[in-house]
N, C-alpha and C positions, 0 to 999 in steps of 0.2 A: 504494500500500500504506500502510497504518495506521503511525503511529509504534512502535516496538515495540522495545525496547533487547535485547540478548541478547548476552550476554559468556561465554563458555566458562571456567569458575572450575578444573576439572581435565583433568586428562588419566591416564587409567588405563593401564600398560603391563606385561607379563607375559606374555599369550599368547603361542605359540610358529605360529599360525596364525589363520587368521579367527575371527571372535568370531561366533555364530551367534544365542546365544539370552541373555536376561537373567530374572532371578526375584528377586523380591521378599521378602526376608522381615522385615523390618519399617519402620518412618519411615525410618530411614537407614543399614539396609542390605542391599544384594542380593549374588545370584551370578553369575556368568558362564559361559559354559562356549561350545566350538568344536573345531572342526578339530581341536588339539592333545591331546582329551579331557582338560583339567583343568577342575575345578569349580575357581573362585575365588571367594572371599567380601573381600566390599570393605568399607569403612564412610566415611559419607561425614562424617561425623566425624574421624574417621584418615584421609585419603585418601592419606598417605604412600604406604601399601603394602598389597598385599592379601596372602589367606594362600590356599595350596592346601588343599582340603578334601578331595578327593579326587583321584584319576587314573586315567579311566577309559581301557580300552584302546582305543579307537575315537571316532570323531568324536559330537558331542552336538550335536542339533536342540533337543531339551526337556528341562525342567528343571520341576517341581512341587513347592512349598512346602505343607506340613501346617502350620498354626502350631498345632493344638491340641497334635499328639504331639512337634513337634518335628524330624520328619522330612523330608529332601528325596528325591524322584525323581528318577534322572537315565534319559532314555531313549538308551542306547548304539547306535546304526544299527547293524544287521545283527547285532543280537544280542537284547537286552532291555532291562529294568528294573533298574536298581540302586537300593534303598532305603538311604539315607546316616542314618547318626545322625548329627546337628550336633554333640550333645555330647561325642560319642567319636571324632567324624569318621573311622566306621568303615562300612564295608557291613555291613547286620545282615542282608540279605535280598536274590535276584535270582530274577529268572524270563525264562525264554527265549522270546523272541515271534515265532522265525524270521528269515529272513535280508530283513528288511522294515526300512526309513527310520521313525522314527518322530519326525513333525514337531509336535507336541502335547499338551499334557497339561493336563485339567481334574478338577476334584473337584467332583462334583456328588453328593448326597447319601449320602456318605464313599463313594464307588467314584469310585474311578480311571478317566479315561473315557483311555485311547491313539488316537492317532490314526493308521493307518500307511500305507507305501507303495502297498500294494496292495488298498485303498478300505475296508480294513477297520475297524473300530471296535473294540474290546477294554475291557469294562467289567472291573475286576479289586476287588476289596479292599483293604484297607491291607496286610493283610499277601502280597498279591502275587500270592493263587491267584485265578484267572479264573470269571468269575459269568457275563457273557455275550460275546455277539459279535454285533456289527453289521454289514449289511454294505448300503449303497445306492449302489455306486456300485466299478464297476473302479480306478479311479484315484485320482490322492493324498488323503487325509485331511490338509487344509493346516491346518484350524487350528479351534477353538472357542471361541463366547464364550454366556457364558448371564443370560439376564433371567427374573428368577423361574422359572420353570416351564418355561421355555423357552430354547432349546438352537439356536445360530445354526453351521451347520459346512460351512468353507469348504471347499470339492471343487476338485479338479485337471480336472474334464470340464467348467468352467466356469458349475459353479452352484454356488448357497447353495441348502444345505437346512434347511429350519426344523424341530424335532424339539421334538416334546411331553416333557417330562424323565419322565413317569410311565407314560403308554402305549409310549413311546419308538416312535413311528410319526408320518413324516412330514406335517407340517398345511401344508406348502407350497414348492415349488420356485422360487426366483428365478432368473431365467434371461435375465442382463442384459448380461454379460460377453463376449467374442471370444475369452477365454483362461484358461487355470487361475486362480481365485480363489485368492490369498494368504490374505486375512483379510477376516472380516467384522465389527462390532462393534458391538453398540449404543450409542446415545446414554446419559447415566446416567439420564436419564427415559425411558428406553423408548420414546420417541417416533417415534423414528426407527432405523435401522441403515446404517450407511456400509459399502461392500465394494471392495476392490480385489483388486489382480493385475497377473499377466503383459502386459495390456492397458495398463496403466499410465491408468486408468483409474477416478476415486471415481462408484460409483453411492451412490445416498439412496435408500432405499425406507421409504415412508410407512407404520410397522406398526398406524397408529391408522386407516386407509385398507385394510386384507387388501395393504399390503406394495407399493403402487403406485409405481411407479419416477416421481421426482419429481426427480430432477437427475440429469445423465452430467456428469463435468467430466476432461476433458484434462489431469490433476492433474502428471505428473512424464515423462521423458522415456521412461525406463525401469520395467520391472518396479518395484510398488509391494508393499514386502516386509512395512512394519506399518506400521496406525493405533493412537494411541492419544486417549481423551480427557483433556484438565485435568482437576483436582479437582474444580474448580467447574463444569465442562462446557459452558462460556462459550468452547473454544477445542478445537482436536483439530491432532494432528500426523500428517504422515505422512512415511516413511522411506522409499526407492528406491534401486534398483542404479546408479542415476544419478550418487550420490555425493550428493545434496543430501537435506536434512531441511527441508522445510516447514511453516509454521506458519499456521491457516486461524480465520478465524470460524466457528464451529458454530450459529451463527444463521443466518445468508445465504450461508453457505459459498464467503465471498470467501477469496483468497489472502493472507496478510499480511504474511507474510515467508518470506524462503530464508536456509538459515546451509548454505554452503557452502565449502569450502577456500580461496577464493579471495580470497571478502567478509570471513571469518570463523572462520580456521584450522579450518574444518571437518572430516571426511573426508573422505581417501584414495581411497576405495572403495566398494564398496558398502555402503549402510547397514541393518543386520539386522534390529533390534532398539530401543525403544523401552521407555523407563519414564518413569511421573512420579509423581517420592518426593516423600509429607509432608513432609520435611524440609526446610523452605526453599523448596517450591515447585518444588524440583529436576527438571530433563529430563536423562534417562540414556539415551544413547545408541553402540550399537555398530556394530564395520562388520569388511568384508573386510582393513581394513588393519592390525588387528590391535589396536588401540586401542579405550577407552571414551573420550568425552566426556563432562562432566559442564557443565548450563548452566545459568546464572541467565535466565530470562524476565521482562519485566518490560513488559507490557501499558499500554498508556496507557487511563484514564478516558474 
């Protein structure tokens, strides 16, 4: 493996259970939210202490930032949407989407895209009333990521489906995996898309190729729960119920480093969740043990 320094600068504590999902809302700083149903907003400027933003009654898979209006989505399991004001850190608005998990949330040309348990899709508005509904597929809606016009969303039946954002009619099924796809993600030049899962398995599919499957890699021991890429998209990580966070070339998609409890006061637990903040280059990472990491990376030339 490459030389590659990585020193763990915080440690985020406050949860009252697993830490499931992370969201972004600016350079330096995000939310949290899990198990416990609190939203936390952190700053990684202050990293003292974070603040409760809200308290939702039920566990949170997702979390969706507006920065134009200001607003967060929280998607509560087995209920709805809660639309948060930041600035009142009040609910201004909810809507009920049935007794459904909902693992997702994207804004793609201001509608709200939900993704839920029961393979449905939920296009809604900002202000929460529903426009459409999608549906390809019985099984989980795991996760979304979109490159221009195009729309990558990871299924529980063990595909990627690729979704045109305007016809909203599928241009192609990947069908690479042995088990429910996690996530799938483009490269930041589109060139590519990496997908894992239950399989604990990175496939590469060539989209400059109609999507031709161009590496399987044996990536983590366990379920692989998120990729994310660097800024610079010189590097990608990946998260697992294994307890470890991986650090890989996105050029030759060699491995480069493990930061695990052991090497590296790691996580506990399973690792959930996945950011990488402007702010210093920063990797933000959550898990089942109820804790955020916060890491300096530092890549050798």
């Amino acid at each position: 493996m490459s030389n590659i320094s990585a020193k763990k600068l915080h440690t985020f504590l406050g949860h009252n259970d697993s830490i499931y999902t992370l969201c972004k809302l600016d350079d330096h700083r995000f939310v949290s939210a899990g198990g416990d149903g609190m939203v936390v907003l952190w700053d990684l400027k202050s990293p003292d202490e974070g603040e409760v933003i809200v308290k939702i009654p039920g566990s949170v898979y997702a979390l969706l930032y507006d920065s134009k209006e200001d607003f967060l989505y929280v998607g509560q399991n087995g209920q709805g949407i809660h639309k948060i004001s930041l600035k009142s850190k009040k609910e201004v608005k909810s809507v009920q989407l049935g007794e459904f998990q909902i693992f997702d949330f994207e804004l793609i040309d201001d509608l709200i895209w939900a993704g839920l348990s029961n393979g449905e899709i939920v296009l809604l508005n900002k202000n929460l009333a529903i426009e459409n509904r999608l549906k390809f597929s019985d099984q989980r809606v795991r996760s979304f990521d979109v490159f221009g016009e195009t729309i990558a969303i990871a299924f529980s039946d063990h595909i990627t489906r690729i979704i045109d954002s305007e016809t909203l009619k599928i241009t192609r099924e990947l069908k690479g995996h042995k088990n429910s796809v996690f996530t799938s993600k483009f490269h930041p030049s589109g060139k590519y898309m990496i997908s894992a899962g239950r399989d604990a398995h990175l496939k590469v599919w060539d989209t400059e190729a109609e999507y031709l499957l161009r590496e399987s890699i044996a990536a983590h021991l366990y379920t692989i729960n998120d990729v994310i890429f660097s800024n610079d998209g010189r590097h990608f990580v990946t998260a697992s119920m294994d307890k470890a966070v991986k650090l890989w070339d996105a050029h030759n998609f060699k491995l480069l480093k493990v930061l695990d409890k052991h090497r590296h006061a790691g996580h506990g637990n399973s690792v959930n969740k996945l950011l990488w903040m402007n702010y210093h280059d920063l990797l933000v990472t959550c898990s089942d043990d109820r804790s955020i990491s916060v890491w300096e990376i530092k890549f050798a030339e």
